[in-house]
N, C-alpha and C positions, 0 to 999 in steps of 0.2 A: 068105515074102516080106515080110509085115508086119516084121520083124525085121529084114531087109536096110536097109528105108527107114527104121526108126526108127535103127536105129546110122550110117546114110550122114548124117541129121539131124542125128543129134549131133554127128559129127565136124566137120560143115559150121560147126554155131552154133561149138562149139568153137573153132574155127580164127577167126573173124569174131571171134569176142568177146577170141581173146588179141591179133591183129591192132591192134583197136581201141583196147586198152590201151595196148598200144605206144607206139600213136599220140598216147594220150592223156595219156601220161608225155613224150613231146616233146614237147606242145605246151601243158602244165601245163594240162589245160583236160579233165575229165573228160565238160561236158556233151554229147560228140562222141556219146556211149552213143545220147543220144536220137532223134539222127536217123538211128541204123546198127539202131536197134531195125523199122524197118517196113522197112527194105532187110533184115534179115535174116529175116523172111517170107518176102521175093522168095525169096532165096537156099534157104530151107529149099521152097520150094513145087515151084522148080522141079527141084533134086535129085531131090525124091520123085517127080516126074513123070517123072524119067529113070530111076530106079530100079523104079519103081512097072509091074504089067500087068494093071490090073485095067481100068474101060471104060473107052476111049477119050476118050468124052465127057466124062465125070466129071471123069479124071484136067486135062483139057484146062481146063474150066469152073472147077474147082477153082485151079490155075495163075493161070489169066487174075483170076481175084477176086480172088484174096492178091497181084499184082501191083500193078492198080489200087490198091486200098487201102493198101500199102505205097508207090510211089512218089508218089502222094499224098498221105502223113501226113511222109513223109522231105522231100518238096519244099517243105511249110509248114512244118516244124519248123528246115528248112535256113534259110530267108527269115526268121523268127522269130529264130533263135539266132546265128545267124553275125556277126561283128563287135560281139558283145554281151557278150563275156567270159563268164566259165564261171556256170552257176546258181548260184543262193543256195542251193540245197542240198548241192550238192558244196563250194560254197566253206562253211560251215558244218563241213563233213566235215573237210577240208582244214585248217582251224584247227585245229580238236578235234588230229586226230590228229599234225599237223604232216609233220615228213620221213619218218615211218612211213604215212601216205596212200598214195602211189603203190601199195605192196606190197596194203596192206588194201582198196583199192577193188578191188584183182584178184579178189577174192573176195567182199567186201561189194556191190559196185555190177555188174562184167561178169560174173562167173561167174552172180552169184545170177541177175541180166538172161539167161545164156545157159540155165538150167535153166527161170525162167519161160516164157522163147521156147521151147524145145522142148515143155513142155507144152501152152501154149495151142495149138502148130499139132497138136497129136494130132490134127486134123481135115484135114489138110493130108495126113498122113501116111499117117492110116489109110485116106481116103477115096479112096487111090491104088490098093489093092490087091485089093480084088474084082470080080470083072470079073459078075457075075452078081447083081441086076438089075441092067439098063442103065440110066443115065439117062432120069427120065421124071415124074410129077405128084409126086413128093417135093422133086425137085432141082430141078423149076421154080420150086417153091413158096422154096425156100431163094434160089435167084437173087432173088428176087421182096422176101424178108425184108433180102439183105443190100444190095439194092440204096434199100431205104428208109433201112436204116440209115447208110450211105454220104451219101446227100441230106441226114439231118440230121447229122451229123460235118462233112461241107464245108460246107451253110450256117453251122452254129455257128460253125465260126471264121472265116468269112469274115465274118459280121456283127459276132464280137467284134474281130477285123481292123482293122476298117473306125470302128470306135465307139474303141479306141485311139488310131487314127490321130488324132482329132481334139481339139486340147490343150484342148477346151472342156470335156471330160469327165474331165481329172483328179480322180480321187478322189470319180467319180460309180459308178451302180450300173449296165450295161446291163441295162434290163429292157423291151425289146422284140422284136420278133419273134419266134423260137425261145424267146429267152430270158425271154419274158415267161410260157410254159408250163414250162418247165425251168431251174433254177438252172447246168445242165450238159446243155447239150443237144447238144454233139459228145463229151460222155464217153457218153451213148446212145445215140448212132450208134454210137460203136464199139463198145459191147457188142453191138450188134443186129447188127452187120457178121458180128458171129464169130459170132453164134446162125444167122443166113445160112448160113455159109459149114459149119458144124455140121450142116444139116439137109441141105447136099445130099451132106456125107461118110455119113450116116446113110442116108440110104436103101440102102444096100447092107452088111449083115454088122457087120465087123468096126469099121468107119465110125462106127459108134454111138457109138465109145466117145470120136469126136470131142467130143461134148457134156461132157466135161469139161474140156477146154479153154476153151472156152463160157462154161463154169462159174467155172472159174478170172479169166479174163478180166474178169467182170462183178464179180467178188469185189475185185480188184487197184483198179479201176474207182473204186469204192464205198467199201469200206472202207481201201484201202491207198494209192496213190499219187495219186489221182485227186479225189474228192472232199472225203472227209478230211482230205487233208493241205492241199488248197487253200483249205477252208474256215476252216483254221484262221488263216490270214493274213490275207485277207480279211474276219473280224471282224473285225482289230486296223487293218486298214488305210484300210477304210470305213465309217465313221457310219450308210452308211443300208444296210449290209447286211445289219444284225438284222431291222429290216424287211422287207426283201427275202425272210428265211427265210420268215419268218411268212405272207406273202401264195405262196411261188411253189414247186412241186414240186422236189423234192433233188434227184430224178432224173426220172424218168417223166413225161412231158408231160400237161399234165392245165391246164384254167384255172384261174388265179390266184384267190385268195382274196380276198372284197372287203374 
């Protein structure tokens, strides 16, 4: 059965991500990827929940958290990016490659996007199909994980939101709230969301092996599109964010340095 769900998954992302391209060769505007990235959670979580006969609960709980967490990462990415023209990264991309773009993002940008996506929900997938333990003090505890993690991912960007929003802070550094413990404190939620949502796949068998996705997630996070690569503009673009480094945790919440 685990094989059912995991090929129904891929066919699913599959389909989403040449969909998307499509899309995004009509409307010259590659950064459509980003907000079809937590809609295609939705899409992978609940397939495996139709596929999937393992417990009930699980499968259910499982579902209902990749939801939440997807139409609310896809709803502020939507409100963020919409009427903003395509990223500085795709448009970077776009130069570089010129009229050869379109073809090379199918594979540079959505494919690579659709094989990440399928890894990370390995928890999604796998956690669909053992029906023996039921849910119970493992997968509470994971509700419990992914629901803090969630808390700080929506506050983070609602405080960075909200500190945007107000033109007195151009080219200032947000360092309060969340953000006065964490330099990225909604890229920790969402690692925390998938370590969540990993331990309530784990409680049963073959579920385990959701923690690699987990894993992957926090990696991507970290080292690859997430703090990395935003840290590197953000030198260049604020004066006081050398400082910033020095005083405030990269990732993991912790008090600032005096």
């Amino acid at each position: 059965m685990s094989g059912e769900v995991m090929v129904a998954s891929a066919v699913v992302i599959g389909t989403i991500m040449f969909v998307t391209w499509l899309l995004s060769v009509a409307l010259k505007n590659a950064s459509i990827v980003d907000i079809v990235w937590g809609l295609g959670f939705v899409a992978v979580a609940w397939t495996s929940f139709a596929v999937g006969d393992g417990d009930d609960t699980r499968r259910l709980v499982l579902a209902l958290l990749a939801t939440i967490w997807g139409l609310r990462l896809a709803t502020h990415l939507a409100v963020r990016n919409i009427g903003h023209g395509e990223d500085y990264r795709y448009r970077a991309m776009r130069k570089h490659w010129g009229s050869r773009f379109p073809i090379i993002s199918l594979f540079t940008v959505f494919l690579l996007q659709g094989i990440l996506m399928w890894t990370v929900s390995l928890a999604l997938q796998l956690g669909q199909v053992e029906s023996s333990p039921g849910f119970g003090p493992i997968g509470t505890m994971g509700v419990f994980v992914w629901a803090v993690g969630l808390a700080f991912e929506a506050t983070g960007d609602q405080q960075l939101r909200k500190f945007k929003a107000d033109p007195a802070n151009q080219g200032k550094v947000l360092n309060t709230g969340l953000w006065r413990l964490s330099r990225h404190p909604n890229y920790f939620g969402d690692a925390v969301v998938w370590w969540g949502i990993a331990i309530v796949a784990a409680e049963a068998g073959v579920g385990m092996f959701g923690l690699i996705g987990a894993a992957v997630m926090t990696f991507l996070l970290v080292r690859v599109s997430g703090v990395a690569l935003l840290e590197k503009s953000l030198k260049k673009r604020k004066p006081e964010y050398e400082d910033y480094i020095r005083r405030t945790s990269a990732f993991i919440p912790r008090p600032p340095k005096a």
